[in-house]
N, C-alpha and C positions, 0 to 999 in steps of 0.2 A: 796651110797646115792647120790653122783655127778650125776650117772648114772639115777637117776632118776630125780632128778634136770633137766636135760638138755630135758628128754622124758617129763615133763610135761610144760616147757619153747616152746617145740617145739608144743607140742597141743592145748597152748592159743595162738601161733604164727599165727597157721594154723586154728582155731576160730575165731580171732581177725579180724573186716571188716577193709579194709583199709579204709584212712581218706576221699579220693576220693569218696567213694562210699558212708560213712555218707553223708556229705554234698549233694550228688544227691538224698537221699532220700530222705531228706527232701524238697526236691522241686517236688516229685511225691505228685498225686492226695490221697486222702484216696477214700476208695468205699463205698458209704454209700446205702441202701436201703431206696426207698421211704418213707417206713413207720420209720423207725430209722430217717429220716432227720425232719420228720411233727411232731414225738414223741417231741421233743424239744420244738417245736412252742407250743404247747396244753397246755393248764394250767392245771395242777397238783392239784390247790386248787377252789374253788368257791370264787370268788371275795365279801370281808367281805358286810356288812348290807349297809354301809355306801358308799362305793364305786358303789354298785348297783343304790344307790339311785342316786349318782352322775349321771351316767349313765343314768340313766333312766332322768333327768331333759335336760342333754346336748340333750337326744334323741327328747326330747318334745318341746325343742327352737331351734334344728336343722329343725323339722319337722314343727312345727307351722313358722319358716320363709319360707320355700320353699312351704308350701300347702297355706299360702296366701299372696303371692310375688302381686297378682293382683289384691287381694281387694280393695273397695273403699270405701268402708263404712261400718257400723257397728263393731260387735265383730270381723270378721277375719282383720280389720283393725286394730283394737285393738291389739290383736292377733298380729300381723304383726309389728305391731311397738315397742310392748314391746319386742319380740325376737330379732328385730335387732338392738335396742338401747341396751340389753343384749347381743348383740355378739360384736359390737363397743365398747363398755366399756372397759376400763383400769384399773378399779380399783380392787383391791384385800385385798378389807377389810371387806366384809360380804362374808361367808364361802362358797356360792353357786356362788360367781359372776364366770363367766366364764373362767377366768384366772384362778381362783383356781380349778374349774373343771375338766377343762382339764389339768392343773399340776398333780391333783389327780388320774388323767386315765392313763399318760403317754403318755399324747399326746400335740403336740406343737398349743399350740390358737393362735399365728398368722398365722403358717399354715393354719391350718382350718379356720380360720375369712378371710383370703386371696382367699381361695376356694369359700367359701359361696360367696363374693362379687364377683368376678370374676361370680361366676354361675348367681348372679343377673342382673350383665352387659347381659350376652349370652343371659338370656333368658327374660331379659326386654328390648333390642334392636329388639327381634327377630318378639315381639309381643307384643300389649300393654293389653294384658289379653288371658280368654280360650275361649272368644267367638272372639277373631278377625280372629285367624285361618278360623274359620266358618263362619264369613260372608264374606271372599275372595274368599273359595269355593264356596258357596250360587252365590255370584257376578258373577263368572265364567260361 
């Protein structure tokens, strides 16, 4: 029985990794395949009723700010002012305001409200509407 004691002592001996070599593995890379690394990213589920709609609202005051950045008048100014006093806004006590939208999406609103402004700067220093481009080439 010893004798076998010592033959099976000697087999997890010579299985057994040394401690050197745990800790080096765990600082090697894993090998992942393209498609195994995007499978994670994918959503699994369809984003419930309520979360589309969310979505679908941030889409329309993200859009209606940038499609009438250069209005002057009328409804895109309209348009234009209710998107960006809806993206300025802080408050989060009616269920759609922006804050709560983008908490609902997983996305950070001063990020984004930072972006937005920022793109406003770029492209409200650059040009003072769609037609100024056009009448400098015209000029030319």
């Amino acid at each position: 029985m010893e004798a076998e004691r010592e033959i099976a002592n000697k087999e997890t001996e010579a299985t057994e990794v040394p401690a050197d070599d745990k800790v080096a593995s765990l600082f090697q890379p894993d090998t992942l395949l393209p498609a195994q690394f995007f499978d994670n990213f994918r959503r699994r589920t369809f984003l419930e009723a309520e979360k589309r709609l969310m979505l679908a609202i941030l889409e329309d005051g993200v859009n209606s700010y940038r499609d009438n950045l250069f209005a002057t008048a009328g409804k895109k100014k309209r348009d234009f002012d209710d998107a960006a006093a809806w993206i300025v806004e802080h408050d989060r006590d009616w269920v759609f305001s922006f804050e709560n939208v983008c908490d609902a999406l997983g996305l950070s609103p001063d990020y984004l409200r930072q972006g937005l402004l920022r793109w406003r700067e770029q492209n409200g220093k650059s040009a003072r509407g769609p037609g100024a481009a056009r009448a400098v080439r015209l000029a030319s």
